[in-house]
Structures are given as C-alpha cells and as structure tokens.
N, C-alpha and C positions, 0 to 999 in steps of 0.2 A: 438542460439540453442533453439528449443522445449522444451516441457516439455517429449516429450517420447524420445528424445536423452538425456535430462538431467537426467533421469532417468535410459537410457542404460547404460549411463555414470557413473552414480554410481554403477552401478552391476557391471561395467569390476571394480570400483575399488575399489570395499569392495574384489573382487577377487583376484585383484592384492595384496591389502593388505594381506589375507591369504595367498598366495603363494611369494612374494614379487620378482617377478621374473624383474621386467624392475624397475633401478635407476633414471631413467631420467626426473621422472613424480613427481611433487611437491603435495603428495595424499592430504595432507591437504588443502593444497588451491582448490584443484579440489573438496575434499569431501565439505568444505564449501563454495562453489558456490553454489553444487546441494540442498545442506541442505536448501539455501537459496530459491531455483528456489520450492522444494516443500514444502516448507513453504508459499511461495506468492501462488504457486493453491491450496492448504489447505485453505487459506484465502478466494478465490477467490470461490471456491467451498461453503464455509460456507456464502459468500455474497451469491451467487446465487439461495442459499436454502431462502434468507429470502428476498426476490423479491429483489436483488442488492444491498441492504441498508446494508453496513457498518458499528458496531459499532465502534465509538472512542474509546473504552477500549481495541480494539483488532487490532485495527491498524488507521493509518492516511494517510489523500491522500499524503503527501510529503515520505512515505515509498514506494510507487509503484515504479517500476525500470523504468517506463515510463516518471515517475513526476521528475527523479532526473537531477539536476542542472536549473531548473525550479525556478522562483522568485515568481509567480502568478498560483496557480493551482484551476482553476473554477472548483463547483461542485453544487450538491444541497446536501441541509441540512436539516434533521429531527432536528428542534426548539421547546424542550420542553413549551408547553403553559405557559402563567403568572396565568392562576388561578388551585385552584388545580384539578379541575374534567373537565379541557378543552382539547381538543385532541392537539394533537402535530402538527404543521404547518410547509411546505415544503415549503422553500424556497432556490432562488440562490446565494450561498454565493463563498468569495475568503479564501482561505486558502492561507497570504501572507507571505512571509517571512520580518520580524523586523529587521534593520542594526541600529548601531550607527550612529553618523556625520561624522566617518570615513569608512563608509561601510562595517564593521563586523558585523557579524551575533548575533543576539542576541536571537531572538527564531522565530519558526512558530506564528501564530495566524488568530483566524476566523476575517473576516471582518463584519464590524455593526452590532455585534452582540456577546455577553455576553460568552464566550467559555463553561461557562459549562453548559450553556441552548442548547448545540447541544449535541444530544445525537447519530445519524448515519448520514452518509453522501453516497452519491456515484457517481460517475463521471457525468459528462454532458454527454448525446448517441452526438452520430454522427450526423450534419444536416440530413433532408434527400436529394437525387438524386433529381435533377430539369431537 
C-alpha cells in the first residue's frame, strides 16, 4: 500500500472507530500499521529537507521497511572529523548486523568505523541506466 492509501486508510478508520459500525476489522492493528507507514514519510520528508542525510538520533537504516530481514545494509555516512574545527567526511559504510557463534542477534553496528563518530547517514541512489 502507498502512503495516500495508508492514509485513506486511516480516515475510514478513525471513522469506523467513531461510529463502530463493522466488527470484523482488528482497528488497532490497522491504526498501528498506518501510524507507522506516516511516521517512515514524516522521516522521510525530514531526510529530504536536509539534502537526504539522515540523522542517527532519529532513525537507522535497519528501521526502513525496505531494510527489514536484511544482514548487510550499504549506505553512506556523514563521519564526524578527528580534530576539532575539521569538516565532517562522507564516506561508504555497512550497517551490519552482530550474531553470536550460535547466530543470535546481538546488535546493529557501523562498519570500520567508531559508531558515534557517524553522526547521518543515507542510502546508496540507484546505479545509473547503461
């Protein structure tokens, strides 16, 4: 579904809920989809305002519903410089996910490189057409 069905979608059921006319419909789990779907273009809008860069305070690439069940999500990273009046340096990093020796999940983490010297990140574009 879109986001302007996800959206319809929440108006028949803030509707429904006022009038509670059809049983059949589990509102919660439908309202917490849409809650979720505009909250990722709330995100996605706020990226788009600040040329696609991402902060990590406000989200992570393994949150995008495109990244999910994903081990290895490539991006680029805005890397706080090492001294203090240096500019910040863009580089290609992996956002991998951690397993034990038995393959449970243990956390996310950036690849070579120090996680709290990233301070936004944002996807790889698209190759271009050849």
């Amino acid at each position: 579904m879109d986001y302007k069905e996800q959206i319809g979608r929440l108006i028949f059921l803030s509707y429904y809920e006022k009038n509670r006319e059809c049983n059949e419909i589990n509102v919660g789990e439908e309202l917490d989809r849409a809650a979720g779907t505009i909250t990722d273009l709330l995100h996605r809008i706020k990226a788009e305002n600040n040329g696609g860069w991402v902060s990590v305070k406000d989200r992570l690439p393994e949150d995008l519903p495109e990244n999910k069940g994903k081990k290895i999500i490539k991006c680029l990273v805005s890397v706080k410089s090492r001294y203090p009046n240096g500019t910040p340096n863009i580089e290609k990093r992996q956002r991998q996910m951690l397993l034990d020796y038995r393959g449970n999940f243990i956390r996310w983490e950036w690849s070579r490189t120090h996680g709290e010297n990233v301070t936004h990140w944002q996807p790889l574009p698209k190759p271009p057409k050849t």
